[in-house]
C-alpha positions in Angstrom: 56.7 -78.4 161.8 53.4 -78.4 163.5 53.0 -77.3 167.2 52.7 -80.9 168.5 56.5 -81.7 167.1 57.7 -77.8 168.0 56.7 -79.1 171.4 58.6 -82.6 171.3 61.2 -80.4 169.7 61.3 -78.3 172.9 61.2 -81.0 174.9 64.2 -83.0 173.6 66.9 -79.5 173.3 66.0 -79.8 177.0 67.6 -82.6 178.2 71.5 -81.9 177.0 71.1 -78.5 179.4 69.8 -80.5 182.0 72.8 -82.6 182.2 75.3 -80.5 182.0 73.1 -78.7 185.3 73.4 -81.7 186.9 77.2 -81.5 186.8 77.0 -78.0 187.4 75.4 -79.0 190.8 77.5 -81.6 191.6 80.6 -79.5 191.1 78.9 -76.1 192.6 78.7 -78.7 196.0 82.1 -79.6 195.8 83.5 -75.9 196.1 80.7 -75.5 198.9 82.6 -78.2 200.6 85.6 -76.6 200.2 84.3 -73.3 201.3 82.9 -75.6 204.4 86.9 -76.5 204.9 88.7 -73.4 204.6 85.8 -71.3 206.7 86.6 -74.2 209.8 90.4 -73.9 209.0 89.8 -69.6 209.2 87.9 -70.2 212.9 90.6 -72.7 213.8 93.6 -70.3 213.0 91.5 -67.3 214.7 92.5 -69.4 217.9 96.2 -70.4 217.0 97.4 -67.1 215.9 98.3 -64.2 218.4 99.1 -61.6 215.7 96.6 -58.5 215.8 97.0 -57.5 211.7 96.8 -62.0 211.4 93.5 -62.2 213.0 92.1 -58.6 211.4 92.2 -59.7 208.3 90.8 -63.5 208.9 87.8 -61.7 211.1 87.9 -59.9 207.3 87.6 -63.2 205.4 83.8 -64.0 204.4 83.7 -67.7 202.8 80.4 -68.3 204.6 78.2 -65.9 201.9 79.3 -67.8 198.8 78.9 -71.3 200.8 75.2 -69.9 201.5 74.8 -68.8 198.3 75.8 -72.1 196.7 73.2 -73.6 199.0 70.2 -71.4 197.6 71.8 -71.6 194.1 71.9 -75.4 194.1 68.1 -75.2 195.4 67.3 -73.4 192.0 69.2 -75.5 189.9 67.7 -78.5 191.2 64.3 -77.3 190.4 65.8 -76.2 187.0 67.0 -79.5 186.0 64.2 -81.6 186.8 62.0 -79.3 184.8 64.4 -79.9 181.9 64.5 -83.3 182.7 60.9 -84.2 182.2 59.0 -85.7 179.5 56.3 -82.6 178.9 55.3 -79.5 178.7 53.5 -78.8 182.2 51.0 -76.1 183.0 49.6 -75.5 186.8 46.1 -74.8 186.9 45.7 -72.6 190.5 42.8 -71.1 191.7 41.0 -70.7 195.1 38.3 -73.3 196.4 35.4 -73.3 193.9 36.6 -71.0 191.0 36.4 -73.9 188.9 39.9 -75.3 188.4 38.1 -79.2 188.0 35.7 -78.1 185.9 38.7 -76.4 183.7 40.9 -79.6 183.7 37.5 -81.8 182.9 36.7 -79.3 179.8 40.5 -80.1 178.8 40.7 -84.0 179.6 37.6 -85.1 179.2 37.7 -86.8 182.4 34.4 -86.5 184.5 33.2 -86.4 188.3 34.7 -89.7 189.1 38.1 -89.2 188.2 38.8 -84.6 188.4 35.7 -84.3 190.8 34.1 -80.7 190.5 32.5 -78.7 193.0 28.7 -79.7 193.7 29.1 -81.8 197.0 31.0 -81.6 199.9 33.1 -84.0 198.9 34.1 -82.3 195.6 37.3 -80.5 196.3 40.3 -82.5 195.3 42.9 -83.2 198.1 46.5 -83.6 196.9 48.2 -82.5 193.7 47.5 -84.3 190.5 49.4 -83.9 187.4 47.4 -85.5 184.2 49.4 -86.6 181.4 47.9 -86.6 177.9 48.8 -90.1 176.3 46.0 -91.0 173.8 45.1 -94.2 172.4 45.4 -95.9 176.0 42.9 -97.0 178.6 42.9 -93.9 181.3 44.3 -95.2 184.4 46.7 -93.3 187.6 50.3 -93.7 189.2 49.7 -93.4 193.2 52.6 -92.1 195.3 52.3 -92.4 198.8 53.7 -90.6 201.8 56.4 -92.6 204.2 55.5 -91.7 207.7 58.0 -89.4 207.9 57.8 -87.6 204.8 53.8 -87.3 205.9 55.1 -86.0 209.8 57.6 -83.1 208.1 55.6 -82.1 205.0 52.2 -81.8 205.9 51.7 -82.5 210.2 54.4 -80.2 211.2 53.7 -77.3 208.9 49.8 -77.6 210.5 51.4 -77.2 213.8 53.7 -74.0 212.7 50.6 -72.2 211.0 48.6 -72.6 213.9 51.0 -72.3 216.4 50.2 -75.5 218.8 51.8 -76.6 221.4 53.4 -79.0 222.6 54.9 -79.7 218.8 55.1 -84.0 218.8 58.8 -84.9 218.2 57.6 -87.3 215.5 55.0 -89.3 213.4 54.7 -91.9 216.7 54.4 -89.0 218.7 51.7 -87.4 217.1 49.3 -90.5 216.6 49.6 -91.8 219.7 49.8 -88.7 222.0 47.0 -86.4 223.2 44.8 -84.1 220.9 43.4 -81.5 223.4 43.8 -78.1 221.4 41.5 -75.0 222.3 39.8 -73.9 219.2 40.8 -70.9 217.3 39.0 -67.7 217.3 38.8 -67.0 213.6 37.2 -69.3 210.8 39.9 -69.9 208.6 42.3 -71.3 211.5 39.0 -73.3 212.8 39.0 -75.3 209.6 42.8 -75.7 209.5 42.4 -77.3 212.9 39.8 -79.5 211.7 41.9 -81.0 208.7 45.0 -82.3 211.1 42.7 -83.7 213.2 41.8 -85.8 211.0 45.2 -87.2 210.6 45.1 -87.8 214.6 41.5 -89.0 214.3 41.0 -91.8 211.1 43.9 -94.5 211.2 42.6 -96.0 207.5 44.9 -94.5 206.3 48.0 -95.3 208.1 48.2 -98.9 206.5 49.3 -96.8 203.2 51.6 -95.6 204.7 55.4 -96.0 202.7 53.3 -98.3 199.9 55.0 -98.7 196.6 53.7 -96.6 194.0 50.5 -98.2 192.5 48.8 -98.3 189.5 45.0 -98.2 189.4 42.3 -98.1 187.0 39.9 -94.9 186.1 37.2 -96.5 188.6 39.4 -96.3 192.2 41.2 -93.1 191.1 38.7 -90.6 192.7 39.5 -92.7 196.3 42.9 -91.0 196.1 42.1 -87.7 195.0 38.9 -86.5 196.8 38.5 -85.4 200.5 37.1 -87.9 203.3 33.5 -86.2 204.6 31.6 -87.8 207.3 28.3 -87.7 205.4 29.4 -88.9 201.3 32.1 -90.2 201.8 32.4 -91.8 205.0 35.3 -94.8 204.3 37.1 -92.6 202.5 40.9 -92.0 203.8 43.2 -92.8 201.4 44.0 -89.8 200.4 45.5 -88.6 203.7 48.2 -90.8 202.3 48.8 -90.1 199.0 51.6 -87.8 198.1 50.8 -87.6 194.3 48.8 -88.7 191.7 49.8 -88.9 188.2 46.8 -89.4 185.7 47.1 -90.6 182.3 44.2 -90.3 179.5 43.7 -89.1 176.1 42.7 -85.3 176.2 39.6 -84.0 174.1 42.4 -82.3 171.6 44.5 -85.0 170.9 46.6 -83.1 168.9 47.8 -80.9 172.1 51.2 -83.5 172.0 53.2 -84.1 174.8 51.7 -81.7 177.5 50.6 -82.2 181.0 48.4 -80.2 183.4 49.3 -80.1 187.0 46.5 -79.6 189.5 47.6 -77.5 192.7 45.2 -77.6 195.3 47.0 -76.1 197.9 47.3 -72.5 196.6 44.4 -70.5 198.2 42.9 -73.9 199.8 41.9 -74.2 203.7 43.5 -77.3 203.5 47.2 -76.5 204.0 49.0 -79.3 202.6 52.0 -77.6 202.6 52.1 -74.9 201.2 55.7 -75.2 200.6 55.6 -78.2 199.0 52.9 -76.9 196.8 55.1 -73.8 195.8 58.1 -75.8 195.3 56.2 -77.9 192.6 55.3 -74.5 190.9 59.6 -74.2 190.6 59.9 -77.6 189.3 56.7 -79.1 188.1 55.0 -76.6 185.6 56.2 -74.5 182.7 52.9 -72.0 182.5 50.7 -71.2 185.0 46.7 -70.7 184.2 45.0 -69.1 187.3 41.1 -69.9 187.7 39.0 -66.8 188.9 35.0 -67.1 189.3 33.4 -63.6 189.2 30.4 -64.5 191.0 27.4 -62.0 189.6 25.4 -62.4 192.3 27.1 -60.7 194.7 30.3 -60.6 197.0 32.9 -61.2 194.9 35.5 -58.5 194.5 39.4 -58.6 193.0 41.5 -57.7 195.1 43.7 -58.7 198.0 43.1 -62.6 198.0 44.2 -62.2 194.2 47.1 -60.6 194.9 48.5 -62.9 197.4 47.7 -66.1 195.7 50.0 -64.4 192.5 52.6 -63.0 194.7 52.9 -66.5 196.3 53.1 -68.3 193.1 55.6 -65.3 191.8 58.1 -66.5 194.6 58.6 -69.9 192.9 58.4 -68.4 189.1 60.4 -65.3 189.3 59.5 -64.7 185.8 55.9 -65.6 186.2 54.7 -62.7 184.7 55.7 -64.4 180.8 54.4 -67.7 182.1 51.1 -66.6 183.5 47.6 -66.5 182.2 44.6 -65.4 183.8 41.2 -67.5 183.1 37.9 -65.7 184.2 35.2 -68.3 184.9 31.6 -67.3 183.1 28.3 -68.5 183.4 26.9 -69.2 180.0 24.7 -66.6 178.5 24.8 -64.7 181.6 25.6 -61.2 180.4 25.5 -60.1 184.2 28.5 -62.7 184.0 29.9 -61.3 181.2 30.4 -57.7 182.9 31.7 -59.0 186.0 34.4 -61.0 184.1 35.2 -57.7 181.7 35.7 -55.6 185.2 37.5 -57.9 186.7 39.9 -58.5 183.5 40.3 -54.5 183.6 41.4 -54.1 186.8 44.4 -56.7 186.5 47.1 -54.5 186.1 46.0 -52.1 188.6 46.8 -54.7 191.0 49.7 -55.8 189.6 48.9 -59.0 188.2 50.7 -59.0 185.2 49.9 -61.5 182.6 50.6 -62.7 179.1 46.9 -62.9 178.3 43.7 -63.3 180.1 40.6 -65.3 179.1 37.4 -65.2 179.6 35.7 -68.3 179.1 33.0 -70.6 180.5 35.2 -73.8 181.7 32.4 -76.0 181.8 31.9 -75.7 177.5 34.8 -77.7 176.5 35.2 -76.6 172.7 35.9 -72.5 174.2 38.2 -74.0 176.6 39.9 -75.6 174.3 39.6 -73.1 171.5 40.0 -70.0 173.4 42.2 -71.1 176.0 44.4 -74.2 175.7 44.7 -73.5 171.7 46.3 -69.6 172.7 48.3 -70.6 175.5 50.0 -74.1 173.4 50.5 -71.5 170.7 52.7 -69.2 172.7 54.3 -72.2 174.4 55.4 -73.6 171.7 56.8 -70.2 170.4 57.9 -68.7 173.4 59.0 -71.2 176.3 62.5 -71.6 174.8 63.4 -68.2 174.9 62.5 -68.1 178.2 63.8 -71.7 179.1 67.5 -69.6 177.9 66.4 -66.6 179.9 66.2 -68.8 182.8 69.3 -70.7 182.4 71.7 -67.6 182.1 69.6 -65.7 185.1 70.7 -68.9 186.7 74.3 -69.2 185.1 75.2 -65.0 186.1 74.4 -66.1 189.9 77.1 -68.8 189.7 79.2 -66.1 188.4 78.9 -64.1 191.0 79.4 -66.6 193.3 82.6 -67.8 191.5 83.5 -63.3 191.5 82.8 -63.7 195.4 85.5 -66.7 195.8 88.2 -65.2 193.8 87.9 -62.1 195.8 87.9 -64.1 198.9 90.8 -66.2 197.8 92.9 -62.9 196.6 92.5 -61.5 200.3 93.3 -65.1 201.7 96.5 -65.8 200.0 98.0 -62.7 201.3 97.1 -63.3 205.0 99.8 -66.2 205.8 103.6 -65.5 204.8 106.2 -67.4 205.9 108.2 -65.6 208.4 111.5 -64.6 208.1 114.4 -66.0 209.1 116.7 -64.4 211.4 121.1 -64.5 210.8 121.1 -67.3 213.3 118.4 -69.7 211.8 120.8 -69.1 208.5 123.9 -69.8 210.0 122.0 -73.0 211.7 120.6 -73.6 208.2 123.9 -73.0 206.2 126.2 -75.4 208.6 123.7 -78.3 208.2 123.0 -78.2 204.5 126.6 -78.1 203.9 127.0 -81.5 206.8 124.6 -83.1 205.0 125.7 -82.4 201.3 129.3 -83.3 202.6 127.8 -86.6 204.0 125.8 -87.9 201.0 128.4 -87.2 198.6 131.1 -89.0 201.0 128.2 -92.3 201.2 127.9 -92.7 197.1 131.7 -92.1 196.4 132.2 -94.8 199.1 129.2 -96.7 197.3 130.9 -96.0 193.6 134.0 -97.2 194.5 132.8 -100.9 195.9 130.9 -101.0 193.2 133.4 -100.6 190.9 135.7 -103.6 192.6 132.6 -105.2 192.1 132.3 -105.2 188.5 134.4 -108.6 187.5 131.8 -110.6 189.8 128.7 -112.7 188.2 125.6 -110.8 190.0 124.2 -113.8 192.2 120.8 -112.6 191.5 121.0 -113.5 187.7 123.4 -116.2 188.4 120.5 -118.1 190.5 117.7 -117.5 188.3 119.9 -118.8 185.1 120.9 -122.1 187.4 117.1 -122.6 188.2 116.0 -122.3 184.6 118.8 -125.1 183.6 118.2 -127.4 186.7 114.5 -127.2 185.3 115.4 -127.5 181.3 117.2 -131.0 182.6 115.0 -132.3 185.7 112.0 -131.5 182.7 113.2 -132.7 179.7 110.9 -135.3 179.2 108.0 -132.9 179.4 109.6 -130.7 176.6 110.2 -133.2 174.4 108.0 -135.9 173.2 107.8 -139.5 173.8 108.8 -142.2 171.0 104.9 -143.1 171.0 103.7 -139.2 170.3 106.2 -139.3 167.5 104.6 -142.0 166.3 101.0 -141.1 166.5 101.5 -137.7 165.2 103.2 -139.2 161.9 100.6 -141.2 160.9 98.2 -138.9 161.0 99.9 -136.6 158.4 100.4 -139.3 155.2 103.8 -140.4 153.4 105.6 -137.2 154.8 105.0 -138.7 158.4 108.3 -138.4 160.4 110.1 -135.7 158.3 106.8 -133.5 158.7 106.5 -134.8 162.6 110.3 -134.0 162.9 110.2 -130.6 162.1 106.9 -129.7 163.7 108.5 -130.9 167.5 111.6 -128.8 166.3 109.4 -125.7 166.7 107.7 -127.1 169.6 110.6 -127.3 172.1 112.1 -124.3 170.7 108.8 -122.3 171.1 109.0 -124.3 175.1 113.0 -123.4 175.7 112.3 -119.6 174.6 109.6 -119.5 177.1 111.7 -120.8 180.2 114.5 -118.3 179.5 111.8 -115.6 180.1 112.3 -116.3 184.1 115.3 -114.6 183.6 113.8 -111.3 184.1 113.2 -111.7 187.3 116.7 -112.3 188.7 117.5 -109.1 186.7 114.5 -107.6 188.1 116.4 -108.4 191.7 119.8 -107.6 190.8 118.2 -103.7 189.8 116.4 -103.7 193.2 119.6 -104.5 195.1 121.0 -101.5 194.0 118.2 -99.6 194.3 118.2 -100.9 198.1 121.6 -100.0 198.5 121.4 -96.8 197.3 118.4 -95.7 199.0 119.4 -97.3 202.1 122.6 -95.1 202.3 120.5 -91.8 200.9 117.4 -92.2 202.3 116.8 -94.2 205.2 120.1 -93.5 206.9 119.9 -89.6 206.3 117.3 -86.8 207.1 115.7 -87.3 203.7 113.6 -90.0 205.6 111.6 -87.2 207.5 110.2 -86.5 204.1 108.4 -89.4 204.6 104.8 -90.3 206.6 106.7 -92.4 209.5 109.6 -94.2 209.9 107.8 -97.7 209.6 107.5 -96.7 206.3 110.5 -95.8 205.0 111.8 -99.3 207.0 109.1 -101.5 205.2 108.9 -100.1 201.5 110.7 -100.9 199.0 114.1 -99.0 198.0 112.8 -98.0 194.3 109.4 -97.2 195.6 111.1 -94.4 197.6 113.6 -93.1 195.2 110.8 -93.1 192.9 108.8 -91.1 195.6 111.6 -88.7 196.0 111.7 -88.0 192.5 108.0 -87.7 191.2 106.5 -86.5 194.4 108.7 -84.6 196.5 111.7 -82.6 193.9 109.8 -79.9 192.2 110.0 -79.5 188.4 112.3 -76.2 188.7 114.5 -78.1 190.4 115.2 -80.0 187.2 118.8 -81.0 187.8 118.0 -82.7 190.6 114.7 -84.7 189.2 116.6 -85.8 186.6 119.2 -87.3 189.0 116.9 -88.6 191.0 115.8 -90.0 187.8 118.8 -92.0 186.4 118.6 -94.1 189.2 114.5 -94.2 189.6 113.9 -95.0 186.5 117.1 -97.4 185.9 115.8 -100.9 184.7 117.1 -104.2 182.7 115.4 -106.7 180.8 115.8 -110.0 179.4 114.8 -109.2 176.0 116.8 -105.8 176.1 120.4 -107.5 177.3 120.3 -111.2 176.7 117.6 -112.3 174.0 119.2 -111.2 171.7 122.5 -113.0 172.4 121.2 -116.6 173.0 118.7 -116.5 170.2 121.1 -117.6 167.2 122.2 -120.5 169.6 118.4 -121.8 169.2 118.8 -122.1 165.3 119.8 -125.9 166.1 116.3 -126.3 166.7 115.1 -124.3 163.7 114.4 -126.8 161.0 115.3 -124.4 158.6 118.9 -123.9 159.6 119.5 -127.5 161.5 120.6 -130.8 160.2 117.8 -132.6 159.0 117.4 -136.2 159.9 120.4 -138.4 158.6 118.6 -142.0 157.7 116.8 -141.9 154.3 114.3 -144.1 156.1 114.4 -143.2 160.0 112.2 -144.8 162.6 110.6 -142.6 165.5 113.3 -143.4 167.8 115.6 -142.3 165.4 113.5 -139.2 165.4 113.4 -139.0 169.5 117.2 -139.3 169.5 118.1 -136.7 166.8 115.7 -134.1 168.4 117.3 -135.0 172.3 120.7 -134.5 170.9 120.0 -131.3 169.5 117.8 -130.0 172.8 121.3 -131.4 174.8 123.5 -129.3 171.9 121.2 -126.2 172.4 121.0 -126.0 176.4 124.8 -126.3 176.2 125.6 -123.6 173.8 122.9 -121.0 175.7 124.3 -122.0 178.7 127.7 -121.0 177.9 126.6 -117.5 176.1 124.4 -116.9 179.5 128.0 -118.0 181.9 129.7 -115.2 180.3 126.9 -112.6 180.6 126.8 -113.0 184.8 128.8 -110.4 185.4 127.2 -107.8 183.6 124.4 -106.8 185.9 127.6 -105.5 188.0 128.8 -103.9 185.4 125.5 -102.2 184.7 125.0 -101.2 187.9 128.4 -99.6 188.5 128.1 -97.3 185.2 124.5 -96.8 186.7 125.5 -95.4 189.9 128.2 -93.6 188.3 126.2 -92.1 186.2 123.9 -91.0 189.4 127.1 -89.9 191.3 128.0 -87.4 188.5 124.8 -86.0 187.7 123.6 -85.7 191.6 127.2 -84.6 193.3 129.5 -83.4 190.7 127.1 -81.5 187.7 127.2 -78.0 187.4 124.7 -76.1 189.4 123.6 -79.5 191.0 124.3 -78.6 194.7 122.1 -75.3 193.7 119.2 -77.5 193.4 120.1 -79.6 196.5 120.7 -76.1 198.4 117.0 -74.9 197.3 115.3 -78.3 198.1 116.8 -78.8 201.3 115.8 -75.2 202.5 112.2 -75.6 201.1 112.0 -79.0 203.1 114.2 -77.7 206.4 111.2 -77.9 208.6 110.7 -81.2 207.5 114.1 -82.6 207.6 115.3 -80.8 210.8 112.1 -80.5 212.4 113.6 -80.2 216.2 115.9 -77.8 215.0 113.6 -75.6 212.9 110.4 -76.2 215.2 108.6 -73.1 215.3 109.8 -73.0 211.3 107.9 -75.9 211.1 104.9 -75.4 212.5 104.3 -72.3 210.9 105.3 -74.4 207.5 102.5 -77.1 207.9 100.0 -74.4 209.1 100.9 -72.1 205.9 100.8 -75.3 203.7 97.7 -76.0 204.9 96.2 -73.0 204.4 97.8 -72.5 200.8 96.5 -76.1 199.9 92.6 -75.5 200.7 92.8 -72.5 198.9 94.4 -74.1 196.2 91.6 -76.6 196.4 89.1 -73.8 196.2 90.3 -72.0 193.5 90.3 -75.0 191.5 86.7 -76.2 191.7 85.7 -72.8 191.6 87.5 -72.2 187.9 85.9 -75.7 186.6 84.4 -75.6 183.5 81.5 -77.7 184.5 80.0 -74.6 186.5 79.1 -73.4 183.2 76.0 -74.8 181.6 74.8 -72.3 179.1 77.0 -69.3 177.0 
């Protein structure tokens, strides 16, 4: 494998780690919204609670340092993933005004004056950041992002105004261009020329028209518009690049064999034009994966390494804290200039002294292209390529141990938290109270089912009306539709001759399985008055148990334990409100919840044989050796007449067995809920978990301390959850 597909190699082991940070991210800001809930829930209780030891230990509660820390965290991940995320290998090239960054990138590119201008005019310096892609075999041409007003106003005017601390600050981007620009000048150079670049934000108005553009592409020819400085005397019309955000260059480098690699051009390192500075650093966390910084040693005099050096690595060093195994340190020569040479070998020596620590340094005249690329590019690919993965894992797990110790934090937090509410005891009276109203209401409910049971069970010999009217619909519609179901004399007729000699017998038997296949269909329908006939009970039952006892104060209101459905609520009861150790009483609950019937599990089976009549397998065929189609119309009505009458009689004598279903039901229900061993246990535990909620006047203070310890219990519970996810962790 060559270096070219170790890099594309690189590049594509990336991408899996970069999703799985993205859900890391999403998840990490989940718990920080948790942590945002229970923190507001900890300042609201501070209020509500009188108790000295109660509010000690919430004033000891500290959710607010992991919510900040998830904050930063989430900043660095961010960076993190779009690194992963993108398409190349990226290396920054920073360096103070005139140490020959352009002339580096040009040596590398092959781009010349008109595109990566280099210093020689006043005009030379390039203005925003540009990132230039290798892609070979294409026509060289640039991606042009433009500032929004706003983003312009808060990432480049306002940090002007914070540097050199003007005032009044305008509110916004209106504000700034149409209010005043009367500022005394500064007293010191730099500060002066700072001044001078905002003003000519205030001052040219070209520019504005750009502003919030769509991205554009543009040819080699107009890219230098974008990228250069405006200046009064070369480039007078110039102002478009007050409005570009980035630029994104695409060409085919010198080495075409460097594979998928970019180099990202950061003016604003070291620059007098600010441009944000911030911005510019945060594209060192997220945009580049090596850093090459561009020193000129000038042998003629007043140029020294020192404390400019220093700063410019120390700034870079906060947005790559591991910049010293990503750095490289380029020392500009003049050609055959051993005056050159000695400045750039003393310079080189003293790096460490300093405490710029790099892989490797260079020196190297950037303007000869084959020692850039040899000496340079060639060294620092080599590494890349061997190197950048380890530290791409380094990264990752620095990054992965911080979310563990934010996750450490939480559980710590949460382990204090969960032992600050209790709920309070009870004193003899609120037992006695307790014990005298369970025993009413146990009494009570048991008294309503018996009562239920037993007029149910009178019940039993009666047809359910439910069933009963579904089963005389279907029949009024098998009659009122018969000629529908069965054919007409002239479809007999035209079906037979289309099938040959065999015609009618053929025809006959083929409508046989028609209006069978059409009667089994209608008999479907009778699930739905079964479907009623279970509801009924369901109604009556929660009715008497629910909405006529306390257990409706388990509910959200009253309205809607009035307007929902009886099986919706005992089905509520059951799956939502009984806990699982309580499982005598969910599977009560159950029997009755869960209690269904169905055509095809009671009565299918039963009326089935009775359609054999119109099986022409098992019926009488057709008498006549030679029948006619009416003979055929009138053997296949007396058989659909034969058939509706024998179902009709096996469905007659099956109308009382939805009562009879329902009693053993309910019976079933009785014993299991009132009469099973243990069962009033289960009721005594439930009711006393719930007494808050089912006697809330009674148990008011109870209560209130109930919701506000439920509360409490479920955000924690919430917490702990997202903070044990498995999606927090992205790398072993």
């Amino acid at each position: 494998m060559n270096r070219a597909e170790r890099i594309a190699a690189i590049i594509d082991q990336r991408k899996p780690l970069a999703t799985r940070i993205q859900s890391a991210i999403a998840h990490l800001e989940t718990l920080r919204e948790a942590l945002g809930r229970i923190e507001a829930k900890r300042r609201e209780l501070l209020q509500k609670v009188n108790e000295d030891e109660i509010q000690g230990k919430l004033n000891e509660l500290d959710f607010r340092t992991p919510h900040d820390a998830i904050t930063e965290q989430v900043a660095v991940l961010e960076k993190l993933q779009k690194r992963f995320e993108r398409p190349t290998l990226n290396i920054g090239v920073v360096g103070q005004v005139g140490q020959g960054k352009s002339t580096f990138l040009q040596s590398i590119t092959g781009l010349g004056n008109e595109i990566i201008p280099a210093r020689g005019g006043a005009d030379a310096c390039t203005a925003v950041m540009s990132v230039v892609h290798h892609r070979p075999g294409q026509a060289t041409e640039a991606k042009i992002t433009f500032h929004s007003p706003s983003s312009l106003f808060e990432e480049v005017i306002l940090p002007y105004y914070q540097k050199l601390e003007l005032r009044p600050v305008p509110r916004d981007w209106n504000d700034f261009i149409y209010g005043s620009f009367e500022y005394p000048e500064p007293s010191d150079a730099v500060n002066v020329a700072l001044l001078k670049n905002l003003k000519k934000y205030y001052a040219q108005s070209g520019y504005r028209s750009l502003l919030g553009a769509e991205p554009k592409i543009v040819p080699a020819s107009e890219i230098k518009g974008y990228v250069t400085h405006f200046n009064a005397e070369t480039n007078p019309n110039n102002h478009q690049n007050l409005a570009v955000k980035g630029v994104e260059i695409y060409c085919e480098f010198i080495n075409a064999e460097v594979g998928k690699i970019a180099l990202v051009d950061i003016p604003g390192l070291g620059d007098h034009v600010l441009g944000d500075e911030k911005l510019m650093l945060n594209a060192l966390g997220q945009e580049v994966d090596a850093v090459l910084f561009i020193r000129f040693p000038n042998p003629i005099g007043g140029s020294i390494l020192g404390i400019e050096d220093t700063k410019l690595y120390d700034k870079a060093s906060t947005a790559l804290q591991d910049l010293s195994a990503r750095a490289f340190m380029v020392f500009n020569k003049i050609e055959d200039n051993q005056e050159s040479l000695n400045i750039c070998q003393e310079f080189q020596s003293q790096l460490s002294e300093l405490g710029i620590k790099v892989v490797e340094s260079f020196i190297s005249d950037c303007r000869n292209s084959d020692e850039v690329n040899s000496q340079v590019l060639d060294k620092v690919l080599n590494y890349l390529s061997t190197k950048i993965k380890d530290l791409d894992i380094k990264k990752a797990q620095f990054c992965q141990e911080k979310v563990l110790d934010i996750q450490n934090d939480v559980k710590t937090g949460l382990q204090k938290a969960g032992n600050i509410l209790s709920q309070d005891k009870e004193s003899d009276d609120d037992n006695d109270l307790f014990d005298e109203k369970c025993d009413e209401f146990l009494q009570d409910i048991g008294n309503t089912l018996i009562n239920l049971r037993e007029e149910l069970a009178q019940n039993q010999s009666q047809e359910d009306i439910y069933l009963k009217n579904q089963f005389e619909q279907i029949f009024k519609n098998l009659r009122n539709q018969k000629n529908t179901i069965l054919p007409t004399v002239e479809q007999i007729k035209a079906r037979s001759n289309t099938v040959g000699n065999y015609g009618l017998a053929s025809t006959y038997e083929s409508y046989l399985n028609e209006v069978r296949t059409l009667l089994s269909g209608y008999f479907l329908d009778l699930d739905e008055g079964l479907i009623d006939s279970v509801e009924n009970l369901k109604e009556q039952v929660a009715d008497l148990l629910i909405r006529k006892t306390i257990l409706k104060n388990l509910f959200e209101s009253e309205d809607f334990v009035k307007n929902t459905k009886g099986s919706k609520l005992l089905k509520h009861i059951k799956e939502k409100q009984i806990p699982e150790r309580l499982e005598e009483l969910k599977k009560a609950f159950g029997i009755i919840a869960d209690f269904r019937l169905s055509y095809r599990g009671m009565i299918q089976h039963r009326i089935r044989p009775k359609m054999n009549l119109l099986d022409p397998k098992k019926t009488t065929p057709l008498m006549k050796q030679e029948p006619s189609d009416a003979d055929v119309f009138e053997h296949l009505e007396e058989l659909y007449r034969e058939t509706l009458f024998e179902c009709e009689g096996v469905l007659q004598n099956l109308l009382i067995e939805p009562s009879q279903a329902a009693f053993a039901i309910l019976e079933e229900f009785v014993d299991r809920g009132i009469n099973a061993k243990n069962i009033k246990k289960d009721w005594r535990k439930f009711i006393r978990q719930r007494r808050a909620d089912l006697w809330p006047e009674d148990f008011q203070i109870l209560a209130e301390n109930t919701r506000i310890h439920n509360e409490w219990n479920f955000l924690l519970e919430s917490v702990s959850k997202y903070s044990q996810s498995p999606n927090l962790t992205f790398i072993d």
